[in-house]
PQR file of N, CA, C, O and H, with PARSE charges and radii, in Angstrom:
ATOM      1  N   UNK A   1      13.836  32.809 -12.209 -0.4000 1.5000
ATOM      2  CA  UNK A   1      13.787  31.388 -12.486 -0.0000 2.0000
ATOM      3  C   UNK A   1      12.913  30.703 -11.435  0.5500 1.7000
ATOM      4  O   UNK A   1      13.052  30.997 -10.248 -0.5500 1.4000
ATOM      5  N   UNK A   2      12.148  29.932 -11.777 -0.4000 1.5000
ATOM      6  CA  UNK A   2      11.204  29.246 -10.862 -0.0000 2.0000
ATOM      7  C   UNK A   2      12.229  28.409  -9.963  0.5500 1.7000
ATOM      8  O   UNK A   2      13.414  28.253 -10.257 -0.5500 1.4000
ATOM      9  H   UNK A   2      12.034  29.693 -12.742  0.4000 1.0000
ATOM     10  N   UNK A   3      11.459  27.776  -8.565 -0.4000 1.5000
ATOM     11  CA  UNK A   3      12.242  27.152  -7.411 -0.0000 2.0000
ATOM     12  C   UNK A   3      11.903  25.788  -8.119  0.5500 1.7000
ATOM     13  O   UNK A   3      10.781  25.551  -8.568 -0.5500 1.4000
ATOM     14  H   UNK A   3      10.497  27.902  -8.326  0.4000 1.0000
ATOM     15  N   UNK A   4      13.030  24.852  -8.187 -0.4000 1.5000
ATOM     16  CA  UNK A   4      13.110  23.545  -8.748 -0.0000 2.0000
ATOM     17  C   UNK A   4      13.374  22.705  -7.695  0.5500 1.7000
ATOM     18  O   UNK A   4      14.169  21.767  -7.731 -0.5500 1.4000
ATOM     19  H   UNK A   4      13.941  25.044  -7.823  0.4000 1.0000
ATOM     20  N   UNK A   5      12.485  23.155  -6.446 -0.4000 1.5000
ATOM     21  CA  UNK A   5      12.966  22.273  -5.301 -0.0000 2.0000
ATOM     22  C   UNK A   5      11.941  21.097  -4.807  0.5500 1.7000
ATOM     23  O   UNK A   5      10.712  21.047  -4.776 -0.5500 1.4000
ATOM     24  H   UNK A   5      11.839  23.918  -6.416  0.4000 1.0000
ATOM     25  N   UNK A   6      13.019  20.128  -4.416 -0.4000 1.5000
ATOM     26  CA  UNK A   6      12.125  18.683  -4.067 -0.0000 2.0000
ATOM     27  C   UNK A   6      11.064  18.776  -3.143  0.5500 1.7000
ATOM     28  O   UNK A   6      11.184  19.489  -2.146 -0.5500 1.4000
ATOM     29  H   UNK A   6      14.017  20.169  -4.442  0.4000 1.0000
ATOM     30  N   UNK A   7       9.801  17.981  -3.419 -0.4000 1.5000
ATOM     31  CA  UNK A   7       8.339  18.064  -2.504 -0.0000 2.0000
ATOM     32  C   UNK A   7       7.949  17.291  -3.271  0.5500 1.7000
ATOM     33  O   UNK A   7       8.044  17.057  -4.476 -0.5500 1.4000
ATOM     34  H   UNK A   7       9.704  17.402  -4.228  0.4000 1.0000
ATOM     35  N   UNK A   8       7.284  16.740  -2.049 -0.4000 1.5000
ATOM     36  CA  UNK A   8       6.517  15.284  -1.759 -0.0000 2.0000
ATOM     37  C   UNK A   8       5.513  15.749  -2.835  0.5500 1.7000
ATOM     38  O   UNK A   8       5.050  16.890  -2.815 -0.5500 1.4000
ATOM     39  H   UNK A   8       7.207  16.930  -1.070  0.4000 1.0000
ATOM     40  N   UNK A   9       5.144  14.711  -3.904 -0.4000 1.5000
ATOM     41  CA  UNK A   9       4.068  15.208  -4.681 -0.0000 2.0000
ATOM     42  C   UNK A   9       4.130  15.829  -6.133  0.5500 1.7000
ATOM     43  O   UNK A   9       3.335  15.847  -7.072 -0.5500 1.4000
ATOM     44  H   UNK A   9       5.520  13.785  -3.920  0.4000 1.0000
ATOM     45  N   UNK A  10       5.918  16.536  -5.848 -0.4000 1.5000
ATOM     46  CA  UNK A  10       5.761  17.286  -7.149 -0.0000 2.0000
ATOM     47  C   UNK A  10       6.029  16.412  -7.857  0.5500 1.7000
ATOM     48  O   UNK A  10       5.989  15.221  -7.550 -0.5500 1.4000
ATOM     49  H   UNK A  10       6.564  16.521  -5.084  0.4000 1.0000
ATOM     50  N   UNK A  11       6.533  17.144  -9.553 -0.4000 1.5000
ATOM     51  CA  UNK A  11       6.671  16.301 -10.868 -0.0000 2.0000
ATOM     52  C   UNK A  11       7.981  15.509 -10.416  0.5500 1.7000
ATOM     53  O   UNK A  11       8.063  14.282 -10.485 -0.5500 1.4000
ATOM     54  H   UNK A  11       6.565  18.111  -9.802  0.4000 1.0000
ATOM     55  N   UNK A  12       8.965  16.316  -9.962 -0.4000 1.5000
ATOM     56  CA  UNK A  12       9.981  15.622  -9.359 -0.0000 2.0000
ATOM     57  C   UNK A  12       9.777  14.514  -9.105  0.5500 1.7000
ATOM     58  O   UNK A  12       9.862  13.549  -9.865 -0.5500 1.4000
ATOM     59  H   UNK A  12       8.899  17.312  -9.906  0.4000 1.0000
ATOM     60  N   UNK A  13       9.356  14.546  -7.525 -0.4000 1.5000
ATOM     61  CA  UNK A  13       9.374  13.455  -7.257 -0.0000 2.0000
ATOM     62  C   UNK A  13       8.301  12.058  -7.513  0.5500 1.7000
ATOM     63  O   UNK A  13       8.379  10.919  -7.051 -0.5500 1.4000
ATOM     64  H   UNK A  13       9.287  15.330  -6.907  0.4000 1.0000
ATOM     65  N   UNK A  14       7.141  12.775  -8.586 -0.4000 1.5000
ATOM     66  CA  UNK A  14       6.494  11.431  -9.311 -0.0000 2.0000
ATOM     67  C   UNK A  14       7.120  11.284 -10.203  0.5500 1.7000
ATOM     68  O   UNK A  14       6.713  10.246 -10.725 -0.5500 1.4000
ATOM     69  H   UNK A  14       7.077  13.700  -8.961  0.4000 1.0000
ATOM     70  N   UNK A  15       8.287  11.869 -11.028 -0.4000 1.5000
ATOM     71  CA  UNK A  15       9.108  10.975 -12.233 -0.0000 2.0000
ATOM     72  C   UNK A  15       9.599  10.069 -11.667  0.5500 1.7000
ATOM     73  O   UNK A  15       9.486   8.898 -12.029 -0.5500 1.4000
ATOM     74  H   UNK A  15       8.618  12.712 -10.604  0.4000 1.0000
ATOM     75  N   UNK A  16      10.411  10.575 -10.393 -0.4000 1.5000
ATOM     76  CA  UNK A  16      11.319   9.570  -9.798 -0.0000 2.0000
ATOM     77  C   UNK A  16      10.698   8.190  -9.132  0.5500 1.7000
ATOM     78  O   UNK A  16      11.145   7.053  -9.277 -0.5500 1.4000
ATOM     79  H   UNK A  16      10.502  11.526 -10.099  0.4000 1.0000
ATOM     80  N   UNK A  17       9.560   8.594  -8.372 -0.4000 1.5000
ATOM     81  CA  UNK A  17       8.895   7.242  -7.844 -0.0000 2.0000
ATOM     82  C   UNK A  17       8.059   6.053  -9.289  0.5500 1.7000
ATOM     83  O   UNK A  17       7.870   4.836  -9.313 -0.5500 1.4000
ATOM     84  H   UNK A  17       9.197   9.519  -8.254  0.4000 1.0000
ATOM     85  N   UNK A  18       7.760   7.139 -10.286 -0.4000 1.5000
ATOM     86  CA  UNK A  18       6.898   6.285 -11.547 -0.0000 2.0000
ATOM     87  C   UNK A  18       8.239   5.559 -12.359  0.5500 1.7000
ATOM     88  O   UNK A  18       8.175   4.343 -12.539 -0.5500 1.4000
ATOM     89  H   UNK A  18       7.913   8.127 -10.267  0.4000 1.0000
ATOM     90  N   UNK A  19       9.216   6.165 -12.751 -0.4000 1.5000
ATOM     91  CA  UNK A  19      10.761   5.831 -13.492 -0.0000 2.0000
ATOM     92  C   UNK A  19      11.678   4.800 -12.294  0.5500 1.7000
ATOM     93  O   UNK A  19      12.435   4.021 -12.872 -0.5500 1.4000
ATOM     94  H   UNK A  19       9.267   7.153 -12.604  0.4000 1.0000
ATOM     95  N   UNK A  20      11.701   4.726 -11.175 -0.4000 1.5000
ATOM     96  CA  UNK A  20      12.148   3.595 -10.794 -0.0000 2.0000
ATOM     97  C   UNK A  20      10.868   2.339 -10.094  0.5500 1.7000
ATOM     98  O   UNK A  20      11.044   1.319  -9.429 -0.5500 1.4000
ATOM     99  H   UNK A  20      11.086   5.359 -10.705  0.4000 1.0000
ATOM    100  N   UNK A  21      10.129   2.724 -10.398 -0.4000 1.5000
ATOM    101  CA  UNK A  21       8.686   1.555 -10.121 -0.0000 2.0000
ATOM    102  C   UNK A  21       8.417   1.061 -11.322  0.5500 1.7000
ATOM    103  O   UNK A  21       8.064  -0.110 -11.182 -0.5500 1.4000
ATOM    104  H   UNK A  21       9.986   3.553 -10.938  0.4000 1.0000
ATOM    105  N   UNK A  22       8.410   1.511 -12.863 -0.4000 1.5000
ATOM    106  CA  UNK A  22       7.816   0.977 -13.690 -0.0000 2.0000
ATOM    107  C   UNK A  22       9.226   0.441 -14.769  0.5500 1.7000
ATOM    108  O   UNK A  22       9.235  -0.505 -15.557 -0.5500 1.4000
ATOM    109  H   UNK A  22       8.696   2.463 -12.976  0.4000 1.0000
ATOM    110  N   UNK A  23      10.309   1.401 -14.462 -0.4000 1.5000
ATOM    111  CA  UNK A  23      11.369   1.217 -14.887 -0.0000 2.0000
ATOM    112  C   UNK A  23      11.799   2.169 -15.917  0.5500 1.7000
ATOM    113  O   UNK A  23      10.734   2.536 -16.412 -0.5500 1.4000
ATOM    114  H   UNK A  23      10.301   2.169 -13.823  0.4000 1.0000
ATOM    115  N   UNK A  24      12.776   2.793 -16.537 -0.4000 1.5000
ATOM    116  CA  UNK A  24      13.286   3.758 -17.582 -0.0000 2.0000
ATOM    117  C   UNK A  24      12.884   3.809 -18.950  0.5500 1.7000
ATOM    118  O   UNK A  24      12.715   4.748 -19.728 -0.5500 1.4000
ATOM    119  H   UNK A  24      13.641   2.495 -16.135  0.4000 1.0000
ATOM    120  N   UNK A  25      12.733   2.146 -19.089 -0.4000 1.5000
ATOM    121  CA  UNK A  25      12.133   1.808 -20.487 -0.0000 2.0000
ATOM    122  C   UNK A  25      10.514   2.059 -20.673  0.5500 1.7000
ATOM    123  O   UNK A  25      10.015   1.221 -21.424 -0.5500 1.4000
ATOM    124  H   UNK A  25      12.871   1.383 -18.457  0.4000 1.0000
ATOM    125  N   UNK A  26       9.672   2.942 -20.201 -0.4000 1.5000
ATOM    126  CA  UNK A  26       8.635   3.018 -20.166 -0.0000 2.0000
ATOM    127  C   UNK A  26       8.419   4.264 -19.693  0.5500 1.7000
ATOM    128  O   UNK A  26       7.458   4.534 -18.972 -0.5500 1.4000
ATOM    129  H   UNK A  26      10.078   3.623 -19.591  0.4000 1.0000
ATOM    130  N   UNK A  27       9.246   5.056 -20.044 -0.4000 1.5000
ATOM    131  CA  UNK A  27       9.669   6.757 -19.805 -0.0000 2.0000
ATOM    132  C   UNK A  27       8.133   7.524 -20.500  0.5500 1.7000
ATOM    133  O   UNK A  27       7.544   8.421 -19.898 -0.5500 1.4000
ATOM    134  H   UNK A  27      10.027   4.837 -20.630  0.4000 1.0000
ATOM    135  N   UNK A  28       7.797   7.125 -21.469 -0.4000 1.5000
ATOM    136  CA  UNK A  28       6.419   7.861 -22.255 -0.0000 2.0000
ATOM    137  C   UNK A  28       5.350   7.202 -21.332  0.5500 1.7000
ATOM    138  O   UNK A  28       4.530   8.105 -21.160 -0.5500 1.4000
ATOM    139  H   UNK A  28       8.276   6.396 -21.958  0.4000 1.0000
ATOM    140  N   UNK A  29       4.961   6.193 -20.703 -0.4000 1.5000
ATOM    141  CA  UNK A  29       4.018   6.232 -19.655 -0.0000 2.0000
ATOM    142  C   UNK A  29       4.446   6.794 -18.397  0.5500 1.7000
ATOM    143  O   UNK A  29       3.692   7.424 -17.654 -0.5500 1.4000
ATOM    144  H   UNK A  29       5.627   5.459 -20.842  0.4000 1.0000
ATOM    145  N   UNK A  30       5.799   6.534 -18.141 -0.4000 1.5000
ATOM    146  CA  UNK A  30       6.090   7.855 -16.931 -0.0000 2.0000
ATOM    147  C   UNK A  30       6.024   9.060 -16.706  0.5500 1.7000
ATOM    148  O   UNK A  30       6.149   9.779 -15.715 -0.5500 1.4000
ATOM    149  H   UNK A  30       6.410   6.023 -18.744  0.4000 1.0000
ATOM    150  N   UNK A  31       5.752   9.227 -18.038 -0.4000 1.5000
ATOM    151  CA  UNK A  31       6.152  10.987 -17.813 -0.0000 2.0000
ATOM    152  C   UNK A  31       4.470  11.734 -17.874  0.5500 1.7000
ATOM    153  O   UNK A  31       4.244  12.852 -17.411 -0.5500 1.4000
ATOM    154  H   UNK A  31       5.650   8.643 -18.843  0.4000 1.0000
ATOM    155  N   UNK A  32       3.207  10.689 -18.663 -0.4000 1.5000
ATOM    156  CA  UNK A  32       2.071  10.789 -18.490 -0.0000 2.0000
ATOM    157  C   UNK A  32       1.466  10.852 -17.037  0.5500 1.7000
ATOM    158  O   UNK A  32       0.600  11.699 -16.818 -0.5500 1.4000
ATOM    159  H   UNK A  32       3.391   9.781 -19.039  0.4000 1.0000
ATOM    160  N   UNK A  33       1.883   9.982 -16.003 -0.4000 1.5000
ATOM    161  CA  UNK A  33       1.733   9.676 -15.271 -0.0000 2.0000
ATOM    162  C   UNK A  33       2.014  10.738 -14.518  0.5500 1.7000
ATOM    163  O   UNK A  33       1.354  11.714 -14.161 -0.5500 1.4000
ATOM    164  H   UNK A  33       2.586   9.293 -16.181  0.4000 1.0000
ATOM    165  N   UNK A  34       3.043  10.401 -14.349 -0.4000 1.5000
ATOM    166  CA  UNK A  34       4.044  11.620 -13.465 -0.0000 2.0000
ATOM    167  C   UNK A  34       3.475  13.109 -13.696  0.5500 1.7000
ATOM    168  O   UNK A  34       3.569  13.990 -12.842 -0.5500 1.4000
ATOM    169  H   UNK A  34       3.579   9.608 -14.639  0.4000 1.0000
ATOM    170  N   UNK A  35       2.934  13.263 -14.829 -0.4000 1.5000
ATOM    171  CA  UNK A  35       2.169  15.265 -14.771 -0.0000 2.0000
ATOM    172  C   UNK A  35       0.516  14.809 -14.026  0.5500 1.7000
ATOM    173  O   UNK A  35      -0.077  15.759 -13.516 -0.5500 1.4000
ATOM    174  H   UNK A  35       2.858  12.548 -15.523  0.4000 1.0000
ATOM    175  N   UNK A  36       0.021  13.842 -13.985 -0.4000 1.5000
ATOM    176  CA  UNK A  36      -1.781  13.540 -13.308 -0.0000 2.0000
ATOM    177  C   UNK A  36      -1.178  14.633 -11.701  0.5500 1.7000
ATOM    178  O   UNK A  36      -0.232  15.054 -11.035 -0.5500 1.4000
ATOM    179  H   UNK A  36       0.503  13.070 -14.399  0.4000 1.0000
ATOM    180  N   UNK A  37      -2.875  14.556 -11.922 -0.4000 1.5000
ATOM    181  CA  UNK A  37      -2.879  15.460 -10.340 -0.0000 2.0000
ATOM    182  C   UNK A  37      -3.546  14.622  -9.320  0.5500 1.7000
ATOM    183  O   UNK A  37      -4.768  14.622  -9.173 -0.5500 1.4000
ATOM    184  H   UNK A  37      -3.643  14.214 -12.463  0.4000 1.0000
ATOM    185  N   UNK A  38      -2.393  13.615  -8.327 -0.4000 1.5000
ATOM    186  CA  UNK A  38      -2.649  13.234  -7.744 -0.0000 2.0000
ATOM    187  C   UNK A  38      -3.338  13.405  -6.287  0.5500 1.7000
ATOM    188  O   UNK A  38      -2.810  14.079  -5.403 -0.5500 1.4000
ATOM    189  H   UNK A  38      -1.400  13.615  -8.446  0.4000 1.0000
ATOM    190  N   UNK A  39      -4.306  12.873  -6.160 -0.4000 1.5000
ATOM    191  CA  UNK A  39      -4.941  13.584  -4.317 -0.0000 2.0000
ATOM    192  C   UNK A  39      -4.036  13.717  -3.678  0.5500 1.7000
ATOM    193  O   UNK A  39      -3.774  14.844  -3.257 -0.5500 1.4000
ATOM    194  H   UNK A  39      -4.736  12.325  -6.879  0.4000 1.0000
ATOM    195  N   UNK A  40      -3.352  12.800  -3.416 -0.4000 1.5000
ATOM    196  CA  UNK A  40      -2.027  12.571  -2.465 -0.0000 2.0000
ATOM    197  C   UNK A  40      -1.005  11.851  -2.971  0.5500 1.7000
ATOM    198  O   UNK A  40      -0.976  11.470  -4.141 -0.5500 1.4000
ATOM    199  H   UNK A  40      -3.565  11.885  -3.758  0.4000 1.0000
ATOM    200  N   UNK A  41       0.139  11.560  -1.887 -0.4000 1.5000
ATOM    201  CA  UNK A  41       0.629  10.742  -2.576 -0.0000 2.0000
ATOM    202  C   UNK A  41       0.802   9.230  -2.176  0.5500 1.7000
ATOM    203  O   UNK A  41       1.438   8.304  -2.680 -0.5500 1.4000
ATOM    204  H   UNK A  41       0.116  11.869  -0.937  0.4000 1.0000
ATOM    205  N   UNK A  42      -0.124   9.357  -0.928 -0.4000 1.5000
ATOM    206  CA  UNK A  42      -0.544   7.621  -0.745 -0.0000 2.0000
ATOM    207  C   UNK A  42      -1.393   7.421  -2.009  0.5500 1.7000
ATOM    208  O   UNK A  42      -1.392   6.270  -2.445 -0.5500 1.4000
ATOM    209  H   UNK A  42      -0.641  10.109  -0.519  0.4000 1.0000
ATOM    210  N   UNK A  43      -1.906   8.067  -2.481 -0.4000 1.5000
ATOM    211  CA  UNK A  43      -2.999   7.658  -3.761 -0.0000 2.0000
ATOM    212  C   UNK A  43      -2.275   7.066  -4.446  0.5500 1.7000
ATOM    213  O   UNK A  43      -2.392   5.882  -4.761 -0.5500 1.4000
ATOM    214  H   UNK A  43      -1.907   9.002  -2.126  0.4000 1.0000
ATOM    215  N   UNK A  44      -0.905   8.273  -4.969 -0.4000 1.5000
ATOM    216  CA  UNK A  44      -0.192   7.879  -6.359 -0.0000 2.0000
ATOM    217  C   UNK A  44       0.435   6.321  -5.482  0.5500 1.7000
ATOM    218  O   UNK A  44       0.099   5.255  -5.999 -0.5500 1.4000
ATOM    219  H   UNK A  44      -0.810   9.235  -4.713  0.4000 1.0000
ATOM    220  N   UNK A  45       1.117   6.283  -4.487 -0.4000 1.5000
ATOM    221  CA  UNK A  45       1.318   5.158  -4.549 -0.0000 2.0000
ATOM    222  C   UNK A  45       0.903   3.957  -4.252  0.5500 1.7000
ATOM    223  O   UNK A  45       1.503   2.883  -4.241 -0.5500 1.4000
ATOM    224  H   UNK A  45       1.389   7.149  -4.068  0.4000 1.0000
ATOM    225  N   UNK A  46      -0.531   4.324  -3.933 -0.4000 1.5000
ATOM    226  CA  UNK A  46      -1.176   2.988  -4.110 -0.0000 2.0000
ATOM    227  C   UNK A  46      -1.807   2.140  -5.669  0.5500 1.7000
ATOM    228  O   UNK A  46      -2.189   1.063  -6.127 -0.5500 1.4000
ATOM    229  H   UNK A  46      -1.019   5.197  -3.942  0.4000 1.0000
ATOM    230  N   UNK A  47      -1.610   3.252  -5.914 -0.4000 1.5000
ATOM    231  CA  UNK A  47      -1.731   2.956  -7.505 -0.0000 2.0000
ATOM    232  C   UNK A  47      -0.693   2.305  -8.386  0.5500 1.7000
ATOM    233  O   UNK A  47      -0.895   1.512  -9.305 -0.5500 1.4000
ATOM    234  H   UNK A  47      -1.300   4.127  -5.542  0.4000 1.0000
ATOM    235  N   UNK A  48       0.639   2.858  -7.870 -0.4000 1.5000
ATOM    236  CA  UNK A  48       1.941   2.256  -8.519 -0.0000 2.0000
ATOM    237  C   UNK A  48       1.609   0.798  -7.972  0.5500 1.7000
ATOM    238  O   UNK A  48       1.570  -0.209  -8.680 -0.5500 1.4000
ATOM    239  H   UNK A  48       0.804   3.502  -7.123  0.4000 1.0000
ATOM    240  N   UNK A  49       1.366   0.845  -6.534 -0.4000 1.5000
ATOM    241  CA  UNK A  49       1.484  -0.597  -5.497 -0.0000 2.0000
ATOM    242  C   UNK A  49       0.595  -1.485  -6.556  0.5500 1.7000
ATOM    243  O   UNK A  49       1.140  -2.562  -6.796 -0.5500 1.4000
ATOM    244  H   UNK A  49       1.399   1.663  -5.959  0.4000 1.0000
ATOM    245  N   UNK A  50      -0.527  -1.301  -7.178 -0.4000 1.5000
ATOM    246  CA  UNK A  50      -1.731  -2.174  -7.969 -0.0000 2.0000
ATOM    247  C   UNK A  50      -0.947  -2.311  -9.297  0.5500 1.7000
ATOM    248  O   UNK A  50      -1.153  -3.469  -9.661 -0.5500 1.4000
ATOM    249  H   UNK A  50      -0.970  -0.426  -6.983  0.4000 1.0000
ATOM    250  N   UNK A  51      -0.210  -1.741 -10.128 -0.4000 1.5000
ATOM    251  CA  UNK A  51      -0.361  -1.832 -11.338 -0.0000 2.0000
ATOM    252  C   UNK A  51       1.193  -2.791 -11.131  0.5500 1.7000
ATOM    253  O   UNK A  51       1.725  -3.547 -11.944 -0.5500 1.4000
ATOM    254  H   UNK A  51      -0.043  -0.800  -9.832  0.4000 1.0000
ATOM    255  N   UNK A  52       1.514  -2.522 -10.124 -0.4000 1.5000
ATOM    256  CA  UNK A  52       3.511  -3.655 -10.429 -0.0000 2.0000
ATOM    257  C   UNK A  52       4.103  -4.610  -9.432  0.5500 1.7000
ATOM    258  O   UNK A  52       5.245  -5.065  -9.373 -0.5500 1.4000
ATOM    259  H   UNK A  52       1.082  -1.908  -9.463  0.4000 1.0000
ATOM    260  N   UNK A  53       2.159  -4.972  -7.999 -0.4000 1.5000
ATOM    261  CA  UNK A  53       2.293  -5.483  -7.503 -0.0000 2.0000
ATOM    262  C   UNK A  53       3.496  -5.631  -6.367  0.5500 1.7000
ATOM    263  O   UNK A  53       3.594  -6.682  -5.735 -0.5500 1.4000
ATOM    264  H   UNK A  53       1.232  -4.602  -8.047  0.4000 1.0000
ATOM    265  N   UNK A  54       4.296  -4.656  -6.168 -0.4000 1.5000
ATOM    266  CA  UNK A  54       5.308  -4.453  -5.454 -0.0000 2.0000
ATOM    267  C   UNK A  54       5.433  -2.952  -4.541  0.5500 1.7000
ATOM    268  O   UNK A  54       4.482  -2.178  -4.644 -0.5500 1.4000
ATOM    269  H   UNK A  54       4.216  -3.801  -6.682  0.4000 1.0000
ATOM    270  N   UNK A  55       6.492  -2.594  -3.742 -0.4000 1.5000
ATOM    271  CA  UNK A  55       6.438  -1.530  -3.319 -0.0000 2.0000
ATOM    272  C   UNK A  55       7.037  -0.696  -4.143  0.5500 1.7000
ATOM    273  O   UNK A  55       7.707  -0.958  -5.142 -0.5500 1.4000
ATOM    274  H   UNK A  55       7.265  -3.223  -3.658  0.4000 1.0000
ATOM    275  N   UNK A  56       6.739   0.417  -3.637 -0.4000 1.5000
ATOM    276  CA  UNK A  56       7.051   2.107  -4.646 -0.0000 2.0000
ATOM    277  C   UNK A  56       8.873   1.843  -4.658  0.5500 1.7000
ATOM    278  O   UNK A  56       9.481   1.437  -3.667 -0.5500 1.4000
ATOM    279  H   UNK A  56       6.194   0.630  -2.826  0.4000 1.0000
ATOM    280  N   UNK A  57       9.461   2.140  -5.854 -0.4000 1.5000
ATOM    281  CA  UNK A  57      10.826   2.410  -5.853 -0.0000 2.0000
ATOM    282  C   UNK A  57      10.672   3.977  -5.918  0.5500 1.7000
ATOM    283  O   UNK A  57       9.749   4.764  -6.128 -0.5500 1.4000
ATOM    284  H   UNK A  57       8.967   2.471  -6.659  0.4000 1.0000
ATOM    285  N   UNK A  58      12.273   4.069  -5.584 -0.4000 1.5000
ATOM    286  CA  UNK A  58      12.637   5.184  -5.629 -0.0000 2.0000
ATOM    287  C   UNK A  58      13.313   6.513  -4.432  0.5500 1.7000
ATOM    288  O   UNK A  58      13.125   6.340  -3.228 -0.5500 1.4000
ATOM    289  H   UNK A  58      13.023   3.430  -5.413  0.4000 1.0000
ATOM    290  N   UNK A  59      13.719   7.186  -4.697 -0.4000 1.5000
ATOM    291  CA  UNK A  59      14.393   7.981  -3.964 -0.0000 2.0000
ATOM    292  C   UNK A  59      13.585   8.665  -2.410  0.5500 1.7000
ATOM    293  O   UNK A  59      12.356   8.631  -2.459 -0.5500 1.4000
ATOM    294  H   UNK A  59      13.872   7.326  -5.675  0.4000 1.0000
ATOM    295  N   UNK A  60      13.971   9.036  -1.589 -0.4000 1.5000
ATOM    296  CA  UNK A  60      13.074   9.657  -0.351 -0.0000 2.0000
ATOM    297  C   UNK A  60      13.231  11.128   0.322  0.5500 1.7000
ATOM    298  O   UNK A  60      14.197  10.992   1.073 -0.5500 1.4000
ATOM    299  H   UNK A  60      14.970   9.064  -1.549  0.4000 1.0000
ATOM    300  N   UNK A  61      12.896  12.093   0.399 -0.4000 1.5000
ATOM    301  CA  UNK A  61      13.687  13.055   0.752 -0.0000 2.0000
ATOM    302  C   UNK A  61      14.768  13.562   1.120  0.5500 1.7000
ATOM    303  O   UNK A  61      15.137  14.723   0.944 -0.5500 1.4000
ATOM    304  H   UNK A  61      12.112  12.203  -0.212  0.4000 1.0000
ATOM    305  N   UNK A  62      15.709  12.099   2.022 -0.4000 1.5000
ATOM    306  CA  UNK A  62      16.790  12.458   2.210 -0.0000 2.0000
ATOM    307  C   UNK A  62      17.935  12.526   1.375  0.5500 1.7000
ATOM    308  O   UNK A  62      19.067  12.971   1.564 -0.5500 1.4000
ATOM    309  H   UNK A  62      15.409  11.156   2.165  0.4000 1.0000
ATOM    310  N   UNK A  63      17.163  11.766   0.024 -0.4000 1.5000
ATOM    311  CA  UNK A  63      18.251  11.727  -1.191 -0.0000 2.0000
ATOM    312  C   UNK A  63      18.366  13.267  -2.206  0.5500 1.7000
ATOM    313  O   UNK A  63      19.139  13.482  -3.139 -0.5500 1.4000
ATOM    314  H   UNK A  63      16.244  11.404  -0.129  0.4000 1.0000
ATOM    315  N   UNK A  64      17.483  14.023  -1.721 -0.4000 1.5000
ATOM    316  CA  UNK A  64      17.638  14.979  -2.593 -0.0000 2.0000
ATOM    317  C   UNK A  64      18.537  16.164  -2.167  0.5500 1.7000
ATOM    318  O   UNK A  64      18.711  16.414  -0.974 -0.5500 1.4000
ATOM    319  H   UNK A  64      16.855  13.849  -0.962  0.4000 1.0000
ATOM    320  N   UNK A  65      19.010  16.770  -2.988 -0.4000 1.5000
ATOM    321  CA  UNK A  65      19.782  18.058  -2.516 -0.0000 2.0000
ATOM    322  C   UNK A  65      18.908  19.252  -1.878  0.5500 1.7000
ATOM    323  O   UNK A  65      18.000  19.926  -2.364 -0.5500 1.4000
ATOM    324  H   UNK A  65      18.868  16.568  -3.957  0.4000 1.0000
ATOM    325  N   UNK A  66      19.381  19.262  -0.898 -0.4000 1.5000
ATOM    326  CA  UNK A  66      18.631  20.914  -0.221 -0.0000 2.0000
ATOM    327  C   UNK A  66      19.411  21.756  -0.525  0.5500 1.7000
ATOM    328  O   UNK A  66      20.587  21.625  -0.866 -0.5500 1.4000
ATOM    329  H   UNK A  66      20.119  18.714  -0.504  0.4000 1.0000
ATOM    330  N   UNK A  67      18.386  23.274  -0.342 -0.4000 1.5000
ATOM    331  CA  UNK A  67      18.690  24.084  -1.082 -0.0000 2.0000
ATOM    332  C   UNK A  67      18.633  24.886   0.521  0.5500 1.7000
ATOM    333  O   UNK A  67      17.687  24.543   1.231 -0.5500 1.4000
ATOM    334  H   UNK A  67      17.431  23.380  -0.065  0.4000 1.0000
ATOM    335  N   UNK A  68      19.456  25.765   1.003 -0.4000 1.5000
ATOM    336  CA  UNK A  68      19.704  26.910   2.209 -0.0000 2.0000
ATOM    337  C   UNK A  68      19.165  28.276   1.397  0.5500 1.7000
ATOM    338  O   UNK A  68      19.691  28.348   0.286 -0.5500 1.4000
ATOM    339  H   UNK A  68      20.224  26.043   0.426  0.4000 1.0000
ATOM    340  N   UNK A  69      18.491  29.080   1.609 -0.4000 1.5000
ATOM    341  CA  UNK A  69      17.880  30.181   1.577 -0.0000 2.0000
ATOM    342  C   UNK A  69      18.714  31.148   2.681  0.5500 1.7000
ATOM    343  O   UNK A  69      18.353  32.308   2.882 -0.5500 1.4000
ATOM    344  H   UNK A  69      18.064  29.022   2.511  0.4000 1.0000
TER
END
């Protein structure tokens, strides 16, 4: 089974930053969004920052579950 673990960048965490920045009801432009291959992720969120005029919502590393190896 592939590792489904949180990183800065992945799909993860651009659903989560695009779905609480643009909001739930707009899940079919989130989820477009959220697969682009962003340079970084100051990019992606300077981009969220332009299109909703506000700062990035959403969760931060410390909200996610770690995984011990």
């Amino acid at each position: 089974m592939a590792d489904l673990a949180w990183m800065p960048g992945s799909l993860f965490d651009n659903i989560d930053k695009f779905a609480n920045s643009l909001g739930y009801q707009n899940a079919g432009i989130v989820m477009e969004l959220s697969m682009m291959s962003w340079k970084s992720v100051e990019d992606r969120d300077a981009f969220i920052t332009s299109i909703t005029g506000q700062d990035v919502q959403g969760g931060t590393e410390k909200n996610y579950i770690k995984r011990n190896y």
